[in-house]
Structures are given as C-alpha cells and as structure tokens.
N, C-alpha and C positions, 0 to 999 in steps of 0.2 A: 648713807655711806659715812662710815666712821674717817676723822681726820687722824694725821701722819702725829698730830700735837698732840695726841691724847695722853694724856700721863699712863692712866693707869688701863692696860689693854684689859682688852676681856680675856678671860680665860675658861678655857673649856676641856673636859676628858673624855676622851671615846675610854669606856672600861669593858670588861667582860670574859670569860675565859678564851683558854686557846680555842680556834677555831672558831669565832663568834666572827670573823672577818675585820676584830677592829683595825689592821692595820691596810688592808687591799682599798677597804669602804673607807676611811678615814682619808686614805692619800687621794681620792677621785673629791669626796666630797670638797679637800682641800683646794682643790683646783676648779672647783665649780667657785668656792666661796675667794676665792682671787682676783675677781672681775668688782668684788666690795670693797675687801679688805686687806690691807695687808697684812702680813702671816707670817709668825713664827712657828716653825714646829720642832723642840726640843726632842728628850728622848734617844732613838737609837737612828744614824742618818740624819740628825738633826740639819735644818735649813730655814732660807727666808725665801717666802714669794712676794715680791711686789713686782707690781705693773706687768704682768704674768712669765716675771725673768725665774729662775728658780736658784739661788745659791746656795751651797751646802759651807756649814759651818763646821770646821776643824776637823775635815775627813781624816788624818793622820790618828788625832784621837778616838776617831769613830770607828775605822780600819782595827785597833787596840783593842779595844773593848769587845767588837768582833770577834777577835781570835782568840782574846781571853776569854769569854765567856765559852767559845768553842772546844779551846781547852779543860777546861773546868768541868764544864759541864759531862764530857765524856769520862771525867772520873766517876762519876755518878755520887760522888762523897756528898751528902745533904750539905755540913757547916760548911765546906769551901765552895760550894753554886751559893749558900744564903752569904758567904763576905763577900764574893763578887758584888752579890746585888746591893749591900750594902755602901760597899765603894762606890757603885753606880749610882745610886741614890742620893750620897754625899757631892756626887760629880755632878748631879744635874743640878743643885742647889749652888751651884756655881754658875752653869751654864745656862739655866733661864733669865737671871738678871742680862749676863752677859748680851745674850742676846738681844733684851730688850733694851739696853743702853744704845747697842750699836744697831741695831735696824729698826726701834723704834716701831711695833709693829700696835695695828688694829687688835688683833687677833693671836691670842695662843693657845695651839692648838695643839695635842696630842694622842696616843694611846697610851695606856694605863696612867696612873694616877700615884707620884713619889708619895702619897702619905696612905691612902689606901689599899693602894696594892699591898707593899709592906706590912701593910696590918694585917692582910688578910695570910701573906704566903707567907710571915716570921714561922706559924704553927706547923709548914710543912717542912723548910729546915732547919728549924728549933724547936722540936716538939717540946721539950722540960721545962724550958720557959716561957713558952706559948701556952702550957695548960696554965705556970704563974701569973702570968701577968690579965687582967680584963681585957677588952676591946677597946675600950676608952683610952688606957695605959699603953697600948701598942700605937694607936693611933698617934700619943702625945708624943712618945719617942721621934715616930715616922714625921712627925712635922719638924721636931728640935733637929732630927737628924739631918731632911732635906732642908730649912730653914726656908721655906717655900709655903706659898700658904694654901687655903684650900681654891677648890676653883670654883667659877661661879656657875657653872653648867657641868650636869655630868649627865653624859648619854653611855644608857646600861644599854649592851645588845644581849639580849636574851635569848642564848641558844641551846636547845638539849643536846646533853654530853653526848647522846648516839651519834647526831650529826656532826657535833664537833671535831669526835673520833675521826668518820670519816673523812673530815674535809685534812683534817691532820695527815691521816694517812695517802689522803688525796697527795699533801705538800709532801712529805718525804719523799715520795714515789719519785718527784722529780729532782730530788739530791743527786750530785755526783758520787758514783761507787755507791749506790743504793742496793745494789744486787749483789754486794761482796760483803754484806754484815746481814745480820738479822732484823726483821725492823723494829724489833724494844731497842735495838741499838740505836737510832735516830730520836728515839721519842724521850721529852725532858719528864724527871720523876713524878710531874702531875699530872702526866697525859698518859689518865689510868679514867676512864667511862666513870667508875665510882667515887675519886678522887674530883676529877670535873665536877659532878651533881652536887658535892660536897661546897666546892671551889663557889660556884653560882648562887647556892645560898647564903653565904659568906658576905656575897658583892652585899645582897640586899641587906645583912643586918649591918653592916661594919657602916654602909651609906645610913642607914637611921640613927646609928649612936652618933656618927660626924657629924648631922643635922642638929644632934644638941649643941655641937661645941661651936661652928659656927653657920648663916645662911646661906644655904648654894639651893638651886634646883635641880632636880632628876626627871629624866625621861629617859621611857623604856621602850624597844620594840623587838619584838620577835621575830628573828632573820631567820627562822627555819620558814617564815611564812612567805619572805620575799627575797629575789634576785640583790645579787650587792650592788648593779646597778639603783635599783630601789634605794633601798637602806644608803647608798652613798645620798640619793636626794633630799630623800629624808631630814638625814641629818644637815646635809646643806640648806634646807628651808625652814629646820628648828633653831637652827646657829642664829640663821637671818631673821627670826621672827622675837627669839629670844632678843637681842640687841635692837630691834624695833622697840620693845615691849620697854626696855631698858633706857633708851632715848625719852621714849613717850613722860615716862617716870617722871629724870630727873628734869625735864623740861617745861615738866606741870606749873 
C-alpha cells in the first residue's frame, strides 16, 4: 500500500473510444482500488477517495462545464465542441495539481487522457490543421496546452465500433425526452461506426509516437470479450500489479 507522503502519485488513463465502458468500468474499478489507495480522479465529476469517503471536488465548476458542453455540443458546429474541449483541457491542467496539493492522493486516476485524447480528436474538429500538423506536433501542443505530463499507465479498452454503437445507443435510450428528437440528435459528431474504427486506430499509433517522447506502459483488453464487471477487475489488479512492479523497482 502506497503512503499519503508520496510526492509524486502514480498516474494512470483508462483511454478508448465511446462506448469502450471507460467511464462505468473505470468508476467500479476505482472503488475496488480504494481499499489501497488513495485516489484522485480529475476529468468530468472530478473527486478524492480516501478511507472509502468519496468527496467531489468544485461541483459548481463541474455542473458548468456540463451544461456548456451540452450546449455546444447541440450546435453541432465542429470548432465551437473543439474550443470547448480545449478550455477543458486547459481547465484540467489546473485542476490536477490542484488536487494533488490538497488531498495528496496515491493514485490518479482517470478517463481519457488531456494530451492524447487532444491529439487524437484536434483532426475531427480541426480538420485543415489536423492534416498540417504530424502526430508528434499535436501531441507537443496537447502537453504545453494541458501543462500536465504523460501518465505512467495507460489502459486501452479495445472495443469494435459495432458494439460501441450499440452500447451508445443503449445510453441515449435512457436520456430524458429521448422520444421527442431523432436519435442522430443525441449522438456526439464521432459516434458514426466508421468514424469510431477510424477513432481506435488512432488510440494505437498516437500511444507509439508518445512512447518516443516520453516512458509510460500500455495495456490493452478487449471488452467486447468481457462483462464490465470483468474489465473493472481487471483493471483494478493491473493498477495493483503495475505499482507492485513499481515499489519492487525502486527498492532494489
């Protein structure tokens, strides 16, 4: 079990397209890994677990961002969903220190990933510039931008865009006033089956060129194989195994 004195927590990314489960499997799994560590988790609802209490950190902020992205996002205008994201992006690179000053945590822990994600989704609301710039060159922006660094674990959920679809339209189903719009009307502009395939192979080259710039490891599972009960385990005995492996290390 990692101590409260730890300078520098570990940090780790559940990544992967919509519908891979990172956010259902990531918040179970965080709650198994609670009983180790204590836990930040930035992002959207951001919060701390320790000693299995659960606090939310600047719900006011997080409520905002909410409704702005809900607003924006029903424009459908590609550059005003990508400045949202880029505000967001800038907002966490605030908000993950912050965090970690004030709860001091084992553990941060997330879904998606402020420097990768970014790299990946600048090409779908900035296409002109997305074909300019490399992957390398997105990636360096996406770090100056969130001033955040990489993490030391990232877990890919590897899902086919079919079943992603589904599970997608599985979640809208359960929106209020689902039945008074169309359902492209629910769905955000990359939750298109061939958009997704596109999306997934993206994850994997954007995580190899980030492996030049600096060392993190990856692991992958395929959640069309397993229950998210699964997949939350999973990840809670790689988290645990990875930070074994990491103690063992520096303690040689």
């Amino acid at each position: 079990m990692a101590t409260s004195s730890q300078k520098k927590p570990l940090r780790v990314s559940v990544i992967g397209i919509d519908g891979s489960g990172k956010s259902s499997t990531t918040l179970r799994a965080i709650l198994r890994l609670g009983s180790d560590f204590s836990i930040c988790k930035p992002g959207r609802d951001p919060f701390a677990l320790q000693s299995g209490q659960i606090t939310y950190c600047l719900p006011r902020i997080s409520r905002f961002f909410e409704s702005f992205f809900k607003y924006v996002d029903a424009t459908k205008k590609r550059s005003w969903i990508g400045m949202s994201r880029i505000l967001f992006v800038f907002y966490q690179g605030w908000l993950e220190p912050y965090m970690i000053r004030k709860y001091h945590p084992d553990l941060v822990i997330n879904t998606r990933c402020m420097i990768i994600d970014p790299a990946i989704y600048s090409h779908l609301y900035y296409p002109r510039l997305g074909n300019r710039l490399s992957l390398k060159q997105k990636l360096q922006i996406a770090r100056s931008l969130s001033r955040l660094p990489f993490r030391d674990l990232y877990i890919f959920l590897n899902t086919p865009a079919r079943i992603a679809m589904e599970r997608i339209y599985k979640r809208i189903a359960g929106e209020p006033g689902y039945r008074s719009q169309s359902r492209e009307y629910w769905l955000h502009l990359h939750e298109q089956e061939t958009i997704l395939n596109h999306l997934s192979e993206r994850f994997r080259e954007t995580l190899i060129v980030a492996q030049q710039m600096a060392p993190f490891k990856v692991i992958e599972i395929d959640t069309s194989q397993h229950p998210e009960e699964e997949v939350a385990e999973w990840i809670h005995q790689q988290v645990r195994l990875f930070h074994q492996n990491l103690l063992t290390y520096f303690n040689y």
